[in-house]
N, C-alpha and C positions, 0 to 999 in steps of 0.2 A: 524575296531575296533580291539583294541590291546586287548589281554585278558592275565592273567597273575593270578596265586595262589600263596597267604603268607601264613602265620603260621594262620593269624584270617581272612583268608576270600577272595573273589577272585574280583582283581580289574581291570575296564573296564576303558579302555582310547578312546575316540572315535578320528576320525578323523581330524573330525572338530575343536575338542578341539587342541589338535596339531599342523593344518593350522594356527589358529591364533595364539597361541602361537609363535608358527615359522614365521611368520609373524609381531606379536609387534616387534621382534628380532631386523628383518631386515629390518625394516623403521626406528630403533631409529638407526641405523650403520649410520656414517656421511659421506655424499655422495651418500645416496640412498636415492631417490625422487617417489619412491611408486613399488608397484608388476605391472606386466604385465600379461594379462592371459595365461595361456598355454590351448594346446587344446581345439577342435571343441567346446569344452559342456562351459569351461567357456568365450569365447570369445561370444559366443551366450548370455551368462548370465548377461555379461558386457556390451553387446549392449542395451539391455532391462532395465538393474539396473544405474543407472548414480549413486548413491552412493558407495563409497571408500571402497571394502573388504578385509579384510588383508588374508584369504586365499587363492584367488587368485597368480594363478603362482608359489603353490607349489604342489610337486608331492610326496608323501611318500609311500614308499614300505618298507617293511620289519616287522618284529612280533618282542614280547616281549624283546629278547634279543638283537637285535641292529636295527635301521633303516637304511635307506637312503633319501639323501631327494636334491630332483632336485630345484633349483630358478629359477624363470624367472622375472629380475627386469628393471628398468629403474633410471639411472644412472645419473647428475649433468655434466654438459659440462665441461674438462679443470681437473676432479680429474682422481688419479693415480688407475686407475680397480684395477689392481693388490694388492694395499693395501685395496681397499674395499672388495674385494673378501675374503681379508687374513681373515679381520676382522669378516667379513660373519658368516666364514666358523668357528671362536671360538666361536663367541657370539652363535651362532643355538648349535653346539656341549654342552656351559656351558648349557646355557638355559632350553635346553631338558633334559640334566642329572639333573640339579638339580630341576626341575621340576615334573617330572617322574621319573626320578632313569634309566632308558632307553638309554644305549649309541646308537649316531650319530656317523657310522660307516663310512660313505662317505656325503658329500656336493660337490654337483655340481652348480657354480653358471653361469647362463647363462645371460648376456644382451642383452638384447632386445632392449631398446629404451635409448637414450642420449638427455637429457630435457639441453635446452640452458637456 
């Protein structure tokens, strides 16, 4: 939970608000064919849920004044990573700031799986 004080009041951003947000991001990026889980707890979650979650396979760390934020996605055979990564890596940065007002200090995008 992000927590943060204005002039009229004090506002809670949770997590999971976040994940998918950050998540719609990075499925509408062309060239990316859905998230991947990361770690023991959502791999386990993913075995059990056969429905599609978009905060899957992202990892944020960081409070009010900046995050970061780890991908783990699954990529289109034959496209150039490096431009989908670039792409990633603004759309999650606009996203979140204009979303929240909260800069995205670092993007890591990790592939995991290349869907033929």
């Amino acid at each position: 939970m992000i927590k943060y004080e204005t002039l009229t009041g004090t506002i809670n951003i949770s997590e999971d608000y976040l994940q998918k947000l950050i998540g719609q991001a990075v499925t509408s990026c062309y060239g990316v064919v859905g998230m991947v889980p990361s770690g023991s707890k959502q791999k386990l979650f993913s075995f059990f849920s056969k429905k599609e979650d978009l905060n899957k396979g992202i990892v944020i760390r960081g409070n009010a004044d900046k995050i970061s934020v780890d991908l783990h996605i699954m990529v289109s055979y034959g496209m150039n990573i490096n431009a989908i990564a670039q792409s990633i890596v603004h759309k999650v940065q606009y996203t979140v700031n204009e979303a929240t007002g909260i800069k995205v200090s670092k993007v890591v995008v990790k592939v995991d799986d290349i869907k033929e």
